[in-house]
N, C-alpha and C positions, 0 to 999 in steps of 0.2 A: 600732608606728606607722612609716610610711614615709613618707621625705623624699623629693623630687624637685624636682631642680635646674632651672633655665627655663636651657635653652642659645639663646643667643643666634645664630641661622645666620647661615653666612657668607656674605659679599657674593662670588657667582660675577662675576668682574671675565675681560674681553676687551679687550685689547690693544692698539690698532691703530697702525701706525708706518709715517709717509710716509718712504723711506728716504732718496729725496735732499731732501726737503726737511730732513731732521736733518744729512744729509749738508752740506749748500753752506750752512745757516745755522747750522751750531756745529763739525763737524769739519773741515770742508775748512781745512787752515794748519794742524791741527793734531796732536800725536804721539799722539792718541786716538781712532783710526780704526778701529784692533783692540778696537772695544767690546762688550763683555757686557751685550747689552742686557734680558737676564734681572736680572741683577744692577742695571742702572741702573734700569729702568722699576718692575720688580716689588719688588725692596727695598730701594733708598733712596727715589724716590718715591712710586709706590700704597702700599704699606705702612705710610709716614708718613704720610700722608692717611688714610689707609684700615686699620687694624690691624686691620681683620675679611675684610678683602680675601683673596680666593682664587683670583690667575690660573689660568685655566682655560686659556686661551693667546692668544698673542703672534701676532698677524699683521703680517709685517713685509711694504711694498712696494716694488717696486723696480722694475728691468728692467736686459736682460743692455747691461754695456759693452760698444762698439763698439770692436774694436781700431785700425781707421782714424781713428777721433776722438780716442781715447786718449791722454790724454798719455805714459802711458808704453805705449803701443801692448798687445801681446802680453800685456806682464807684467802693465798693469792689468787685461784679460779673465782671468788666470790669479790676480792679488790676489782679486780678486770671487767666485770659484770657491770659492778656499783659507779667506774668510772666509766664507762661507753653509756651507760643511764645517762647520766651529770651531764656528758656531752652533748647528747640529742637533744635534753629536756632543757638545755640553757643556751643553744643554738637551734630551734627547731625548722627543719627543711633545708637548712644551713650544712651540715653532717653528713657525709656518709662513711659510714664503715665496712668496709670490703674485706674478708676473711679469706685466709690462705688456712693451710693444717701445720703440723708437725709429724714426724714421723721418729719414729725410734726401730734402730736395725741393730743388728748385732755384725761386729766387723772384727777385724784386726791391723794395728797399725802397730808402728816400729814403738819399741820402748824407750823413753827417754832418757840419759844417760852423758852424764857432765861429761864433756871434754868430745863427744863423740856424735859423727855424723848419723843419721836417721840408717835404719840396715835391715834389710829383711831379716838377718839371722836372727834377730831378739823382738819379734813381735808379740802383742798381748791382745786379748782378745776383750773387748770392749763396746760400751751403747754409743751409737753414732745416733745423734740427734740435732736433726735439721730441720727450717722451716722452711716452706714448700710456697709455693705460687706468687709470694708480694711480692719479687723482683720484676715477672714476667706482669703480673695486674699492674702493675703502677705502668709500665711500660707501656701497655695494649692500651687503657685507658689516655692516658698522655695522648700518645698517638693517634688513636681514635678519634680524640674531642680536639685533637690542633686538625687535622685531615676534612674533618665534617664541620668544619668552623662555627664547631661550640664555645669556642674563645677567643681572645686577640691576644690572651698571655697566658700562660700556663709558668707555674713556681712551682719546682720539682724542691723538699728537702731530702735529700738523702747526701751522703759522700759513697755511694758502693758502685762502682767500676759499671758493674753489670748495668748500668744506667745509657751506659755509652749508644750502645747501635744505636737506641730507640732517641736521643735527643739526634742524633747524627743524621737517622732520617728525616723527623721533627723539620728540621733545619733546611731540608731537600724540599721535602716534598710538601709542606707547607710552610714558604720561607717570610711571610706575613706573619707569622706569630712568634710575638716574644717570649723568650724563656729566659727565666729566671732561677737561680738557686737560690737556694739557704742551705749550709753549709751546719749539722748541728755540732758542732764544736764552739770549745772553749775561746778565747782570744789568746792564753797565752798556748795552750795546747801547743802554737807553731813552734817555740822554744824548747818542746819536746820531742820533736819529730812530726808530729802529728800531723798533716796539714792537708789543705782543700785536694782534693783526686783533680791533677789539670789536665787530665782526659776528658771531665766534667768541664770545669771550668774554660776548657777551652772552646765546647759547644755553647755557651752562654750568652746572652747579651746583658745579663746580669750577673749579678754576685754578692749576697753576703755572706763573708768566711766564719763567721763566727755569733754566737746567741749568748746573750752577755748574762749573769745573773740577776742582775735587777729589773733586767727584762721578764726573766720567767718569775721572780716574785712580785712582781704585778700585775702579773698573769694566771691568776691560780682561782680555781672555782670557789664558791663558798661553801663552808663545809658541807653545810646539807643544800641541795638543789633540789627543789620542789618538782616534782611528776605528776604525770597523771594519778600513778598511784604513790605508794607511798616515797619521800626523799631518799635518793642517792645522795648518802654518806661520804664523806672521806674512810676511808679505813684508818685503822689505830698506825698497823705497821708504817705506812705512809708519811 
C-alpha cells in the first residue's frame, strides 16, 4: 500500500517597495538606513503573515540622488550607490531595483504667511522638485505580474493614495491574488494623526500598520558586504 502526502504549494509572493516613501516615513532621523530589506520584508513580516510565503522577489523603487540637492551632496550620490551594492551582493537574484528620475523646474507658488490663507497676490518664485515614475512603476509592475500570474500574492509597502486604482483593479481583474500591505509607519504615529491611507487598506486582504524599531535593528546589513569587487560600506553619515 502506498501513502501520499497532500503538500500544501507555496504562496509565490512579489515584493514591491516605494523606497522613499519607507524612506521619509520610518528611516529618515534614523540609525537604520543601512536596511536589509530582505531580512525585514521577507522574514520578519511576509513570513509571519504568511509561513507558506515564497519571495520570489523584491522590487524595490527609487530614483538616483541629486548631488546638488543633497544634503550631504557628493557623499549622499555615493551613500545610495554603496547601499543598492550591499543589497544585490547580499540578496543576489533576490533584488531588483527599478529607477524613476527627479526633475527640478522653476515655478511660483503663494508665500507663506501666519494667520493667512495661500493667495495668488504674494507668490514667490521657487525650485519645484519632484520624483518622477515610482508611483506609476510600482503600479504597472504590481498589476502586470498579479494579471500574468507571476504570483499568488503580491505586498505592496507604500501609504501614498496614488496606489489606489492599480490595487482596485488588482482586485478585479485578477481576484485570485492576495495583496498585502506594509504600512511604513511608526506604531505610535497613530496618536499623531498619522495613520494607514484606508483607501489602501480598504483594498487589502492584509495589513501591517506599522514596522516596529527592533524589527529594522535586526534588520540592518553588515557594515561592509563583500562584492564582486570591492565591499559596500556603510557610509559615516549613516
Amino acid at each position: 500500500m502506498v501513502f501520499s502526502l497532500a503538500v500544501t504549494p507555496l504562496t509565490r509572493t512579489v515584493i514591491y517597495i516605494d523606497g522613499y516613501n519607507l524612506y521619509y516615513s520610518r528611516l529618515k532621523g534614523t540609525p537604520y538606513k543601512w536596511l536589509d530589506i530582505a531580512a525585514l520584508f521577507r522574514d520578519r513580516i511576509v513570513l509571519q503573515q504568511d509561513p507558506g510565503a515564497e519571495v520570489a522577489t523584491i522590487k524595490y523603487f527609487t530614483a538616483p540622488v541629486k548631488a546638488s540637492y543633497a544634503r550631504h551632496g557628493e557623499a549622499s550620490v555615493q551613500a545610495q550607490t554603496q547601499y543598492h551594492r550591499a543589497l544585490q551582493a547580499r540578496s543576489p537574484g533576490l533584488i531588483q531595483i527599478i529607477n524613476g528620475f527627479h526633475i527640478f523646474e522653476p515655478t511660483s507658488l503663494p508665500s507663506y504667511q501666519v494667520g493667512a490663507d495661500p493667495s495668488k497676490s504674494s507668490v514667490a518664485r521657487v525650485w519645484m522638485i519632484e520624483e518622477k515614475q515610482t508611483d506609476v512603476n510600482i503600479a504597472l509592475h504590481a498589476y502586470r505580474d498579479a494579471v500574468r500570474g507571476a504570483c499568488d500574492q503580491l505586498v505592496i509597502c507604500s501609504n501614498d493614495s496614488d496606489m489606489e486604482p492599480a490595487l482596485r483593479m488588482i482586485r478585479e481583474d485578477a481576484p485570485s491574488v492576495i495583496v498585502g500591505l506594509v504600512m511604513p509607519l511608526l506604531d505610535k504615529d497613530r496618536a499623531r494623526g498619522k495613520v494607514p491611507n484606508k483607501r489602501l487598506t480598504a483594498l487589502a486582504h492584509w495589513v501591517r500598520h506599522y514596522i516596529r524599531d527592533d524589527e529594522l535593528a535586526r534588520s540592518q546589513l553588515p557594515q561592509n558586504v563583500q562584492t564582486r569587487k570591492k565591499p559596500a560600506s556603510k557610509p559615516g553619515h549613516w
